[in-house]
Every structure is written in structure tokens, then in C-alpha cells.
C-alpha positions in Angstrom: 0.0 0.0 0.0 1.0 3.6 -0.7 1.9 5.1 2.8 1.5 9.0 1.4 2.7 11.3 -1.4 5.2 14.0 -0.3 5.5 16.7 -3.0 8.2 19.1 -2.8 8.0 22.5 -4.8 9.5 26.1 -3.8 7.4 29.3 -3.3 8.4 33.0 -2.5 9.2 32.7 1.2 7.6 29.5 1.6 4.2 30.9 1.2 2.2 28.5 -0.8 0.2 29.4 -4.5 -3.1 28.4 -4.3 -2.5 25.2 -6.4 0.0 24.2 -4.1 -2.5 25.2 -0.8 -4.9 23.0 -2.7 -2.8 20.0 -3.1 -1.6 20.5 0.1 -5.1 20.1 1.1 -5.6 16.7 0.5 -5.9 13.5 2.3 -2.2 11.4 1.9 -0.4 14.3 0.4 2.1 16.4 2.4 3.5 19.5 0.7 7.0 20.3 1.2 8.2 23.9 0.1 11.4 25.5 0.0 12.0 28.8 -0.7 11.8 30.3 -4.5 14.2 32.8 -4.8 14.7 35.1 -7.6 18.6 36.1 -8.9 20.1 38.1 -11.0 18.3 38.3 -14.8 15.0 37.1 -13.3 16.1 33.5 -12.9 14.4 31.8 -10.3 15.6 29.1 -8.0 14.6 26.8 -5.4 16.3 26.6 -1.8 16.0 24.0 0.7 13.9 21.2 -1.3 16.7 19.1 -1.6 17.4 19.2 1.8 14.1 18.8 3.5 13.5 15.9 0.8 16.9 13.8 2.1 15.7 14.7 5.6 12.4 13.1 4.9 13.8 10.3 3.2 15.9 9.4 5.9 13.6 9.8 8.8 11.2 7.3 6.9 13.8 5.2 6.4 15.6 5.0 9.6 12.0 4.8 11.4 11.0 1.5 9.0 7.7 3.8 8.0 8.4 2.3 4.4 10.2 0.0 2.6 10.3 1.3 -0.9 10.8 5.3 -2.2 9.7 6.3 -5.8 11.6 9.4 -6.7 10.9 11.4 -9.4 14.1 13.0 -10.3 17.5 13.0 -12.0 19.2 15.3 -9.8 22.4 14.3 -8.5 22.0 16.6 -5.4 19.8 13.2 -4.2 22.9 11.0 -4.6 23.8 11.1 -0.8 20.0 10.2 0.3 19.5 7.3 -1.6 22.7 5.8 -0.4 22.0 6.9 3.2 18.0 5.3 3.0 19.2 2.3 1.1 21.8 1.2 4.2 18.3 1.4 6.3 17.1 -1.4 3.4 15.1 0.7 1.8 14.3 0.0 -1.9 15.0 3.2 -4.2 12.6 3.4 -7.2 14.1 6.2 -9.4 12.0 7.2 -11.9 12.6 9.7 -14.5 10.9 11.3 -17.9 11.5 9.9 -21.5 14.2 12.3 -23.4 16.5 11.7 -26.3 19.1 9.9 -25.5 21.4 13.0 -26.2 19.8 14.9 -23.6 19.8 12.7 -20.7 18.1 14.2 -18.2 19.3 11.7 -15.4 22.6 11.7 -13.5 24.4 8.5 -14.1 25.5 8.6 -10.5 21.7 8.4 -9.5 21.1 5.5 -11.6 23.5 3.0 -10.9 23.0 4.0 -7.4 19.0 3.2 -7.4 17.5 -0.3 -7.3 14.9 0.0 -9.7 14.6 3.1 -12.7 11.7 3.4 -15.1 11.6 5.5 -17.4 8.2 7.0 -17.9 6.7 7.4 -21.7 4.7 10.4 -22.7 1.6 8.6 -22.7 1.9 7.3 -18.7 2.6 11.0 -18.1 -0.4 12.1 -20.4 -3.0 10.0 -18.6 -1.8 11.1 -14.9 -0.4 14.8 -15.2 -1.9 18.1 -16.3 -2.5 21.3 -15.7 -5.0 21.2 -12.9 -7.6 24.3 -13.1 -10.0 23.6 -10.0 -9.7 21.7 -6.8 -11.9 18.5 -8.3 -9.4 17.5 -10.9 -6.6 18.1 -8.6 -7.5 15.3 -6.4 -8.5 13.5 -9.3 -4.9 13.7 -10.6 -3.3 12.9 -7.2 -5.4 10.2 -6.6 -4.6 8.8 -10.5 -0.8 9.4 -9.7 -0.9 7.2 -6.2 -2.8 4.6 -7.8 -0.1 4.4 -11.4 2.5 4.7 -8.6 1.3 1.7 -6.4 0.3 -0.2 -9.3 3.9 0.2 -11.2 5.9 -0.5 -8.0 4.3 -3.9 -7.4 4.8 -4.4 -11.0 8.1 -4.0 -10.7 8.2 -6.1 -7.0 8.4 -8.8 -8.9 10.5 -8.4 -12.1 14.4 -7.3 -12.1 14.9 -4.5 -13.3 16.4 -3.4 -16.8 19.5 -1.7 -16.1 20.1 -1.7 -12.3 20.9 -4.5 -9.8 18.5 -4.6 -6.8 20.0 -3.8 -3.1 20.0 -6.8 -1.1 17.9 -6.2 1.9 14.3 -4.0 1.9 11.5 -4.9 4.5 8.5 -5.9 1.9 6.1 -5.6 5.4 6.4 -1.9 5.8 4.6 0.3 3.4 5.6 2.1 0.4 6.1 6.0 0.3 
């Protein structure tokens, strides 16, 4: 079973846009922010999110609250917490977003680290994500996004993965995050 859905985005001074006090709103979600800060030439950047998502990570892992992460990411910054939750035997699902092959948008570090990676097609992320304009479709869209996520992780509980040798030890009795 899913345990929750953590979401991590950035707003000015960790204030949240509507959309994000929305999806923070509902039942199994818990919004993360970090700060959005803008530099010089208008260029916006996040703060924090990487760090309060390895501090999450870890707590879950070193408390046994689950026993598998999906992580939606290629950014290297992660490297550190998916070593540190995987020595707690946590499984690491790293899943990332189909691009041409010249324009990896995955660090290699990240995914020989993980256990599992699947790449998802444009159709998976056609059918799950979009532009939510009212609260309704919002938790509709959450709630489609927990059940793909649940449904592809015991999918892949069972198969080995494509390019990435499982880690040897994860607690199949706790939940998945």
C-alpha cells in the first residue's frame, strides 16, 4: 500500500500558491516547500527542497515507516539520500521522464546508485499529469498518480529490473512511500 505522497516544490518565502495550498489540502499528500528565490536576470531558483526531501527520506527510512521510495528526479544533489536510506534497506525506485538519449536528463550517478529506474513514456505521463484548473481535478490527478505509482511499483516487485541491480535487503512488510 502507498503510505503517502510527499510533493516538494518552492514558493516566494515558503508561502504557498493556491494550487500548491490545494494540493496540500488533500488526504495522503504532504507538501513540502522550500524557498523560491529570484537572482540576477530574473532566474528563479529553489532553496531547501533538496534538503528537506533527504531529511524526509531518511527519517522514513531509519523509522522502517516504508520499505520502498519512488523518486521522481534526476538530480544528483539526491545521490547522498538514496545511499543513506538504502543502508536502512530501503528499496529506491528512481523514476525519471522519457528524453533523447542525447539529452539525458538523469545523472548516471543516480542511476547506478538506485534499485529500480523506469523511465516514464509520454503517454503514462499524459494519462496522470496536467494542468489542474480547480480543486476537483486536482484530487483527481493525485489520486490517479498514487494509484499508477502503487500499481507500477508492485509491478516491478516482482521483475528485475532493466539496467540496475536490486540492493540486497528491503522490509517488503512496511509500506511504500
Amino acid at each position: 500500500p502507498l503510505l503517502r505522497l510527499y510533493w516538494y516544490d518552492a514558493a516566494p518565502n515558503r508561502v504557498p500558491y493556491p494550487d500548491q495550498r490545494e494540493l496540500g489540502r488533500l488526504a495522503d499528500v504532504k507538501l513540502r516547500l522550500g524557498n523560491l528565490r529570484e537572482r540576477d536576470g530574473g532566474r528563479r531558483t529553489q532553496k531547501g527542497v533538496d534538503a528537506d526531501l533527504h531529511a524526509d527520506m531518511t527519517e522514513l527510512a531509519r523509522n522502517k515507516a516504508a520499505a520502498d521510495f519512488v523518486l521522481l528526479t534526476g538530480d544528483e544533489d539526491l545521490l547522498r539520500a538514496v545511499e543513506e536510506v538504502q543502508k536502512y534497506g530501503v528499496r529506491l525506485h528512481l523514476w525519471g521522464v522519457d528524453s533523447p538519449p542525447e539529452s539525458s536528463n538523469q545523472s548516471l550517478e543516480l542511476i547506478m546508485a538506485a534499485d529500480r529506474r523506469r523511465v516514464l513514456d509520454a503517454d503514462f505521463l499524459r494519462a496522470v499529469y496536467t494542468v489542474f484548473p480547480d480543486p476537483a481535478e486536482l484530487a483527481a490527478g493525485v489520486a490517479a498518480v498514487a494509484a499508477a505509482t502503487t500499481a507500477l511499483t508492485e509491478d516491478e516487485a516482482g521483475a528485475a529490473p532493466a539496467d540496475v541491480e536490486p540492493s540486497a535487503a528491503a522490509a517488503d512488510d512496511v509500506p511504500h512511500v
